[in-house]
BADOLO-486818 format. One record per residue (C-alpha): residue in one letter; x negated, y negated, z negated. Coordinates in Angstrom, 2 decimals. Layout:
REM residues N
(r 'A'; (X; Y; Z));
...
//
This chain:
REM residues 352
(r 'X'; (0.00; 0.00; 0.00));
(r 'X'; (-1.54; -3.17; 1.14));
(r 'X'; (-2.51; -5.89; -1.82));
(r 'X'; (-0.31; -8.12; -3.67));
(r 'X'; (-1.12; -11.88; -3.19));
(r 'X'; (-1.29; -14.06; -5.39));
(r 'X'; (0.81; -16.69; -3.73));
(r 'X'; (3.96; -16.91; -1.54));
(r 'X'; (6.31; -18.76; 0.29));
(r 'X'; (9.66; -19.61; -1.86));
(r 'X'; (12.23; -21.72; -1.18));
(r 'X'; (12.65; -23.56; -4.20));
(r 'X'; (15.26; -26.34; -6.22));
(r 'X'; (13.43; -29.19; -7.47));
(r 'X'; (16.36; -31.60; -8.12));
(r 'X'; (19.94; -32.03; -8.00));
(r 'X'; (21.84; -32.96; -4.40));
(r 'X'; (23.07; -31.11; -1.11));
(r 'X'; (20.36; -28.11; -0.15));
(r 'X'; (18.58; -30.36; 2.29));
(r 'X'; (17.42; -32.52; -0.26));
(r 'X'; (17.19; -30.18; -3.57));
(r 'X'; (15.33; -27.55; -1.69));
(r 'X'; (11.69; -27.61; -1.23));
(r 'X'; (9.79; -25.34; 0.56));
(r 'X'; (6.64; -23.98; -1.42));
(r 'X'; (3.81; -22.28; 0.15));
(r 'X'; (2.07; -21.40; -2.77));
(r 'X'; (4.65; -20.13; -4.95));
(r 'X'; (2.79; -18.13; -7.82));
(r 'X'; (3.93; -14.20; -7.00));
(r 'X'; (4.91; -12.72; -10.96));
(r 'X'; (2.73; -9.50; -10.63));
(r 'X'; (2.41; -9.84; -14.72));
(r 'X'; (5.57; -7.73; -15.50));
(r 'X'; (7.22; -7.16; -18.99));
(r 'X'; (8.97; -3.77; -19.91));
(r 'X'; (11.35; -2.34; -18.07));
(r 'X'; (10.53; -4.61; -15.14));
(r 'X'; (9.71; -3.77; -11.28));
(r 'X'; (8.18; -6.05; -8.69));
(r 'X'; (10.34; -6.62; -5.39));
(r 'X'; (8.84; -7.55; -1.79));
(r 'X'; (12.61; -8.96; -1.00));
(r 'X'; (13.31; -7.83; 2.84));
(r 'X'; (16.61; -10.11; 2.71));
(r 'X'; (18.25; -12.50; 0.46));
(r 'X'; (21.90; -13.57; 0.97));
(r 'X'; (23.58; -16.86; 0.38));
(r 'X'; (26.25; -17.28; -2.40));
(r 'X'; (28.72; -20.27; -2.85));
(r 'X'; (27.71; -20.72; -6.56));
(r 'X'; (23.89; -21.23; -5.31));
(r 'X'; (24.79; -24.82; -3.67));
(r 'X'; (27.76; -25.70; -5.56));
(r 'X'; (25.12; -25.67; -8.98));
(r 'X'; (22.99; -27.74; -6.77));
(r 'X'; (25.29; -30.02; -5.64));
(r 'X'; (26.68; -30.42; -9.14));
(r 'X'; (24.12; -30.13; -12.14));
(r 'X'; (21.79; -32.21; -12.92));
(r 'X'; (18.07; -31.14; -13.83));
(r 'X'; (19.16; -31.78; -17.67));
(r 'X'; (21.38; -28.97; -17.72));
(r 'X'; (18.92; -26.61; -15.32));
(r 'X'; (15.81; -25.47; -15.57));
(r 'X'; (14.21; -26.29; -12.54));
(r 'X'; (12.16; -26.00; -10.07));
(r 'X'; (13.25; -22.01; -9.75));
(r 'X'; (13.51; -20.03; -6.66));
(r 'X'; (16.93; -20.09; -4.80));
(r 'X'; (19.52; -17.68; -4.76));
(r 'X'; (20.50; -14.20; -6.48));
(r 'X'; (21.04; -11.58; -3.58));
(r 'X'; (18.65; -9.45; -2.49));
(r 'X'; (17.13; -6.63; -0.64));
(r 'X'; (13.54; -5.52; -1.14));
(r 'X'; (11.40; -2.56; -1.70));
(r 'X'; (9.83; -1.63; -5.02));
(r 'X'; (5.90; -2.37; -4.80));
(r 'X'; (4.63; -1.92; -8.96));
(r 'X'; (7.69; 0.52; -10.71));
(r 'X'; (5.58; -0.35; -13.90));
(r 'X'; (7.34; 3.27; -15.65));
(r 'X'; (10.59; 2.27; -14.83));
(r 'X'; (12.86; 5.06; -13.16));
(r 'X'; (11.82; 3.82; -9.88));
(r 'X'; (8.93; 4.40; -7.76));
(r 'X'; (7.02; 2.35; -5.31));
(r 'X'; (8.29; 2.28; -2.05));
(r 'X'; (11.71; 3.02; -2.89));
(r 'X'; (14.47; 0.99; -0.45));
(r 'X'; (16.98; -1.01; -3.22));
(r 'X'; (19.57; -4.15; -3.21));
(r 'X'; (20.57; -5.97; -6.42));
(r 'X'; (20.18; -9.28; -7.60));
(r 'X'; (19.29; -12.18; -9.74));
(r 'X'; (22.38; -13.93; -11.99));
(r 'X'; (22.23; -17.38; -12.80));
(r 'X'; (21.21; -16.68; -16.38));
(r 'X'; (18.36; -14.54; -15.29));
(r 'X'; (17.43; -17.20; -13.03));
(r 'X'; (17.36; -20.15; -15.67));
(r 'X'; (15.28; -17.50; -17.87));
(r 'X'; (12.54; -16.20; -15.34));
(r 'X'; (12.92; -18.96; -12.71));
(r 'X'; (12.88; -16.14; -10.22));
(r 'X'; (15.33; -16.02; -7.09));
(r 'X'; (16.06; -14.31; -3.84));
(r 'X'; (14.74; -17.01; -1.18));
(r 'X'; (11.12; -15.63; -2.29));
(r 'X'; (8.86; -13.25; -0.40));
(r 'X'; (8.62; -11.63; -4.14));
(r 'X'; (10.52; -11.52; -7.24));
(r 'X'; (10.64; -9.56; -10.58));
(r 'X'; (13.35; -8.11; -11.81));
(r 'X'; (14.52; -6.24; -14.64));
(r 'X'; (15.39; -2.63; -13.47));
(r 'X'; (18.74; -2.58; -13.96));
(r 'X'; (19.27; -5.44; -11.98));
(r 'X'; (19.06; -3.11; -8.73));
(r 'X'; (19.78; 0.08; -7.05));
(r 'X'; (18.80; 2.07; -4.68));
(r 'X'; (20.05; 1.28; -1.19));
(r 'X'; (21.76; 4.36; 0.35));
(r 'X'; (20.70; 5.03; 3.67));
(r 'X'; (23.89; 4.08; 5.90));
(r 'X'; (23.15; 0.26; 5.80));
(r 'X'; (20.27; -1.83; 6.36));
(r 'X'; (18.51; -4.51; 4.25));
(r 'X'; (20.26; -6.96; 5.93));
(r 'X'; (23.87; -5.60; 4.54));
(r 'X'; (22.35; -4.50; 1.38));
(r 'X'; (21.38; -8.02; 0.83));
(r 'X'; (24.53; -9.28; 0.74));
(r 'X'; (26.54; -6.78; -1.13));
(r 'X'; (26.11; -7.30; -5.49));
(r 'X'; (27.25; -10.79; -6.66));
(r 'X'; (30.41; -10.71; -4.49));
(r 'X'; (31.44; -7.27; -4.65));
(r 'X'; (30.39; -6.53; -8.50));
(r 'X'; (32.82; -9.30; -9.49));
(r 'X'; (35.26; -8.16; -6.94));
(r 'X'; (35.03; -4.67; -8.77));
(r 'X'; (35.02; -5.99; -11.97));
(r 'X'; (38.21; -8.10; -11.74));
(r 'X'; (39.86; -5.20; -10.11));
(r 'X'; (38.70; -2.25; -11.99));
(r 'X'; (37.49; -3.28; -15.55));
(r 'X'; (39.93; -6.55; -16.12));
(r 'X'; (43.35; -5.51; -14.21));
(r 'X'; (42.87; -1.93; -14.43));
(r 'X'; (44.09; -1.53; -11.33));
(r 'X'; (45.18; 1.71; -10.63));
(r 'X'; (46.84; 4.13; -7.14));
(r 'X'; (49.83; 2.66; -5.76));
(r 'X'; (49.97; -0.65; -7.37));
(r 'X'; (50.05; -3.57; -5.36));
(r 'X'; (47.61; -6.19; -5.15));
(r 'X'; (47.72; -9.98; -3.97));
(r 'X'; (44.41; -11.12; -3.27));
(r 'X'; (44.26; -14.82; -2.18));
(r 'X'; (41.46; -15.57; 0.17));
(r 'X'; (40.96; -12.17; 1.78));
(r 'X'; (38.85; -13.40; 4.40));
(r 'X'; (36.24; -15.02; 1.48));
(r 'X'; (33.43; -12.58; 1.01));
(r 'X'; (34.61; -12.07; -2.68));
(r 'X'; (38.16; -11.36; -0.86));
(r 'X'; (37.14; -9.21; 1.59));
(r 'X'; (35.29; -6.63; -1.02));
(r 'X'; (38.38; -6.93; -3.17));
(r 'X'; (40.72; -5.66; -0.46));
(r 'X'; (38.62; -2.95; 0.30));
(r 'X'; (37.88; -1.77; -3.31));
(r 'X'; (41.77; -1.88; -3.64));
(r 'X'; (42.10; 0.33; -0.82));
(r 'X'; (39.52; 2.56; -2.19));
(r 'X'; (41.58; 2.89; -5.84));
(r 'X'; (44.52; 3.46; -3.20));
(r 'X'; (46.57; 0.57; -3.94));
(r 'X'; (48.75; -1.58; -1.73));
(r 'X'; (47.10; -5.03; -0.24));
(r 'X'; (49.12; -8.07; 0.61));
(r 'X'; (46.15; -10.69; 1.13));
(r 'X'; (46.10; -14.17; 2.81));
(r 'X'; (44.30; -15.61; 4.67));
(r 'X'; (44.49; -18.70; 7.57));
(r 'X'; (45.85; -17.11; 11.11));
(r 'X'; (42.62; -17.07; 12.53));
(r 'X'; (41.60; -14.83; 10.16));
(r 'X'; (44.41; -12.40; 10.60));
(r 'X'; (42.57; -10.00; 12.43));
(r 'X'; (39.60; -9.52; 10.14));
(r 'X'; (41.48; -9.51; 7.07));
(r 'X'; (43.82; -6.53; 8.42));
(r 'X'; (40.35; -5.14; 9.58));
(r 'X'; (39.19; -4.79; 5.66));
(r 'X'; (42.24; -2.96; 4.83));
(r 'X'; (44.90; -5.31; 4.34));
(r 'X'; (48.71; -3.89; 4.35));
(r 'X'; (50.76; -7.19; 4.73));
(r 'X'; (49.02; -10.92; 5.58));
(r 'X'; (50.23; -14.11; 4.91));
(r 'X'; (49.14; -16.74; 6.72));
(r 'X'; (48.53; -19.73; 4.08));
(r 'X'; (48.33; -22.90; 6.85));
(r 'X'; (51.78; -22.37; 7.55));
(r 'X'; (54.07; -23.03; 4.29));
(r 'X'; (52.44; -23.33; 0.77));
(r 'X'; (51.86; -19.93; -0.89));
(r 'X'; (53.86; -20.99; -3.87));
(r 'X'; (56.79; -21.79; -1.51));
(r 'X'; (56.70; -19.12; 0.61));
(r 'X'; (56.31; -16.55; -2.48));
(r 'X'; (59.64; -18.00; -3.81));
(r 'X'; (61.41; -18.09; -0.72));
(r 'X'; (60.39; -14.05; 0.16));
(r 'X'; (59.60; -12.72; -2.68));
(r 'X'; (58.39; -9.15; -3.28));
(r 'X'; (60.56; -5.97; -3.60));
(r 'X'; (58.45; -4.71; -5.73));
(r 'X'; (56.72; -7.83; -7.89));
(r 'X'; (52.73; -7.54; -7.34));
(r 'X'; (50.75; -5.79; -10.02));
(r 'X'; (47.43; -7.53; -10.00));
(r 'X'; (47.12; -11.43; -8.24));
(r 'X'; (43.78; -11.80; -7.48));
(r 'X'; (42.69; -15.42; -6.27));
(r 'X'; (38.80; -14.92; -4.81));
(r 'X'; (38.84; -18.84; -4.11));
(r 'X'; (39.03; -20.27; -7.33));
(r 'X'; (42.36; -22.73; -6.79));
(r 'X'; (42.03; -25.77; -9.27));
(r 'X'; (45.58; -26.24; -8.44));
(r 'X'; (47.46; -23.92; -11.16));
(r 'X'; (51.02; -23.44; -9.10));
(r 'X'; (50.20; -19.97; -8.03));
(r 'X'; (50.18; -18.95; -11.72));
(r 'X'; (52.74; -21.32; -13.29));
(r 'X'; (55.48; -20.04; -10.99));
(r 'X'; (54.30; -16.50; -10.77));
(r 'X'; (57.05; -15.28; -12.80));
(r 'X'; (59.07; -14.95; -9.61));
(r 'X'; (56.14; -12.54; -8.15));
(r 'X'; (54.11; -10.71; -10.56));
(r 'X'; (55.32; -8.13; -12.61));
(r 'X'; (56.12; -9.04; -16.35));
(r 'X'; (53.16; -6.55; -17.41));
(r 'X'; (50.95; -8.05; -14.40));
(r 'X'; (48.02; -10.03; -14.84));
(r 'X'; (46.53; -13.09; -12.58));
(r 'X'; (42.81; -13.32; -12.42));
(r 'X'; (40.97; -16.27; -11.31));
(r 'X'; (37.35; -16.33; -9.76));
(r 'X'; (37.05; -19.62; -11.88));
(r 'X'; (38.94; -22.96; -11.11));
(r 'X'; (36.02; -24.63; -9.22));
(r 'X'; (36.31; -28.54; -8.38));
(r 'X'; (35.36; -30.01; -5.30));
(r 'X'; (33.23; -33.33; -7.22));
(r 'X'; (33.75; -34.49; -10.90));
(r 'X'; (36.28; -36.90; -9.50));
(r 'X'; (38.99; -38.07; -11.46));
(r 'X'; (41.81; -36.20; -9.23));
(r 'X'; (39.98; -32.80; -9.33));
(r 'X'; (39.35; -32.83; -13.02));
(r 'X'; (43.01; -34.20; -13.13));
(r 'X'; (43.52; -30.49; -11.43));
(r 'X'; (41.20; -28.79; -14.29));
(r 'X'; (42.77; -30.28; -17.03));
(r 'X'; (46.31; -28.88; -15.64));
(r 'X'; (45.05; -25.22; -15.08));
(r 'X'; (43.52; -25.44; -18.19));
(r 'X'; (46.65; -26.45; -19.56));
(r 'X'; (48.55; -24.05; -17.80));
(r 'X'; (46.55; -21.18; -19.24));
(r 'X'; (46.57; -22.07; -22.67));
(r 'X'; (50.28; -23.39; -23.09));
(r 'X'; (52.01; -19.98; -24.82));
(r 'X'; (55.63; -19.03; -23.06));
(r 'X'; (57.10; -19.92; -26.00));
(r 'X'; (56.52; -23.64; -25.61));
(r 'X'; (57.83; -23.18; -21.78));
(r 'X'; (55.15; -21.87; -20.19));
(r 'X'; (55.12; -18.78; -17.78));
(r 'X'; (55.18; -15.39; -19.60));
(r 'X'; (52.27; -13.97; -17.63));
(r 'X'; (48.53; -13.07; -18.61));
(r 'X'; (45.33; -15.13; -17.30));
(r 'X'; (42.19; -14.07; -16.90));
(r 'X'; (39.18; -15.12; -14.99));
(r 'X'; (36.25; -12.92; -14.03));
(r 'X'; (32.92; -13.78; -15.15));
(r 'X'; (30.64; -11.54; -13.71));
(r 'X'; (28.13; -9.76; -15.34));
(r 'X'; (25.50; -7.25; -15.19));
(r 'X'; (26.19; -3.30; -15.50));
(r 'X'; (24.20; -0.85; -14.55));
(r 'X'; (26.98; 1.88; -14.46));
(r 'X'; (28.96; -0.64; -12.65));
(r 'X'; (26.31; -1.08; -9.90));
(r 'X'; (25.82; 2.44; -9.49));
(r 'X'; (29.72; 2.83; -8.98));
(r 'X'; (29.23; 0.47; -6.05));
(r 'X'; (26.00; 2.03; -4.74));
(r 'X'; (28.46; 5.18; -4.50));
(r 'X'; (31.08; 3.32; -2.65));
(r 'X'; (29.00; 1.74; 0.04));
(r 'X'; (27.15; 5.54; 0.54));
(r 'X'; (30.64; 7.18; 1.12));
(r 'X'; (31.42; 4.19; 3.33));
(r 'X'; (34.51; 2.87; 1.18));
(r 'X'; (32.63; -0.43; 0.84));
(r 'X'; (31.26; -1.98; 4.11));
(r 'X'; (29.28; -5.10; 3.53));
(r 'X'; (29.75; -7.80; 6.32));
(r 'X'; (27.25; -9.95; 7.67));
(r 'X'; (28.66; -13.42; 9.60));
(r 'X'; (24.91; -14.82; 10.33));
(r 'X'; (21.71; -13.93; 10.23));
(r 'X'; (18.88; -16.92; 9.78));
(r 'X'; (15.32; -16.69; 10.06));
(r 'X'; (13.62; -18.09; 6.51));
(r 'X'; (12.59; -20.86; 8.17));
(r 'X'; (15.89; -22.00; 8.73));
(r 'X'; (17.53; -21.91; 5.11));
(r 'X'; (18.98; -25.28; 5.05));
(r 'X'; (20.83; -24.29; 8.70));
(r 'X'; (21.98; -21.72; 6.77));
(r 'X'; (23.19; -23.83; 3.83));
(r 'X'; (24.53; -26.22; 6.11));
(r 'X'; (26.89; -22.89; 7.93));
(r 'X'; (28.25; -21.37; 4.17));
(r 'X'; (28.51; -24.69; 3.29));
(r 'X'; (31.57; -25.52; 5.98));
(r 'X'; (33.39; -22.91; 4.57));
(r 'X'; (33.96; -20.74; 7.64));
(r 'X'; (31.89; -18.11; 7.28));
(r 'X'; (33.89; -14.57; 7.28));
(r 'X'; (30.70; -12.26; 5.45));
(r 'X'; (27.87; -12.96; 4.22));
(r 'X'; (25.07; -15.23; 5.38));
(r 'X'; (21.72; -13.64; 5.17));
(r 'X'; (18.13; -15.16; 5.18));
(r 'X'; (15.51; -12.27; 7.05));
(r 'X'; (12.66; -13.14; 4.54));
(r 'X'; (10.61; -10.24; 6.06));
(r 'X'; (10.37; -11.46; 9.62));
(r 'X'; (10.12; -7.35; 10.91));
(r 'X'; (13.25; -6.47; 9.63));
(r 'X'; (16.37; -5.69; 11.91));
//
């Protein structure tokens, strides 16, 4: 195996603002051989971009981050020092870096290297590439644990996911699918095609009548299980009138109630959801459970989607490739919101 370097090239966050100004390209990033315990060392083949990567940059300031750290959290790499762990070197995995990790080690994905603790990865099973594998844990693992761990969601129930054709939507229909449960999922017409193509039973097309509306108007025969909204709505209708749709024993799960700015309108938004969530029915408010999904680390959990993608239940999807030269291009694309998949970054330039 050839020699580790001792620097690399790392796309880096030096400062608060919109990825072509926070991001700094270094090309003498320090590469962490010096590993602790139960750490490996990752050549990363791949690294994908995630919505929460530019929406912290766009939004926190340096006094609440600890900066400059290496972009992103997905990842696909091969193992290069096990250092005792269960792995061995050379061994093909996917996995990924959460924002805690991040803040702790200063380590990310858009880095020719990267340490990680163990089980922060898998191995990747042989029916996709690095390119798909890079894509697949931050969106799918809180896709499967909204679904699995927080609804419970079991065969036969049905499921309203809102924002099927969102990365985080598009995993959700398909692990629905796979715990063979109806999926009514929406989605703008464009869309249509792709969403059905993940698995989707019924689609409603949101650009033509509000959801809220239309779920009043035609509501379902059966009143939905599980609502699942993968976009994060700051607007809290959906739930405060969901009596007429979900089941009384139901539960709505949010991805998180994200604002577009700290604005006084979208706060104005926050404060209402938040306010909608905590009011209890008794004092008028809708006699339905809330949750929201903060995703998490499991190792069990990652294995449970290693297993899914090998049998083929779980197919990543890629929108756009971009060479690592070209990250802020790539910002720039998952930052207009019409991606359908993931956007990946080749950080090994012989990859395929």
């Amino acid at each position: 195996m050839a020699e580790i370097p001792n620097v690399q090239r790392a796309w880096t966050v030096v400062r608060r603002g919109k990825p072509e100004n926070a991001l700094v390209l270094k090309e003498d990033w320090p590469v962490p051989k010096k590993l602790e315990k139960g750490e490996v060392l990752v050549r990363i083949q791949a690294g994908a971009l995630n919505p929460v990567g530019w929406k912290i940059m766009r939004l926190m300031p340096n006094l609440f981050m600890k900066r400059p750290h290496v972009a992103e959290h997905d990842f696909s790499g091969v193992v290069i020092d096990a250092n005792g762990t269960s792995f061995s070197n050379g061994d093909n995995v996917f996995g990924w870096i959460p924002v805690d990790l991040q803040q702790k080690t200063c380590q990310g994905a858009l880095a020719e290297y990267a340490r990680v603790p163990a089980d922060h990865i898998v191995l990747r099973p042989a029916n996709v590439t690095p390119i798909q594998a890079s894509g697949i844990t931050l969106t799918a693992l809180t896709s499967y644990q909204a679904l699995y761990k927080l609804a419970k969601l079991e065969p036969d129930q049905t499921v309203f996911i809102n924002g099927g054709s969102s990365t985080v939507g598009a995993f959700a229909i398909q692990l629905a699918k796979a715990r063979g449960a109806k999926v009514v999922a929406t989605a703008s017409g464009k869309n249509e095609e792709f969403v059905r193509k993940m698995g989707a039973d019924e689609f409603i097309d949101y650009t033509k009548q509000p959801l809220v509306q239309y779920l009043t108007q035609n509501p379902p025969s059966t009143k939905y299980q599980v609502i699942y909204d993968a976009v994060g709505l700051i607007d809290p209708s959906l739930f405060t009138h969901s009596a007429k749709y979900l089941a009384p024993n139901g539960i709505f799960i949010s991805t998180g109630p994200t604002p577009k700015n700290f604005g006084l309108s979208e706060l104005g938004k926050l404060f209402r959801t938040f306010g909608a969530v905590m009011i209890p029915s008794w004092l008028g408010n809708v006699n339905r459970r809330w949750s929201m999904v903060s995703v998490c680390n499991n190792a069990q959990d990652m294995e449970q989607l290693r297993g899914l993608v090998a049998n083929g239940s779980l197919k990543p999807i890629v929108d756009s490739v971009y060479e690592f030269d070209d990250v802020v291009k790539a910002y720039d694309h998952i930052m207009t919101g019409r991606a359908t998949g993931k956007v990946v970054v080749k950080v090994d330039p012989t990859i395929n």
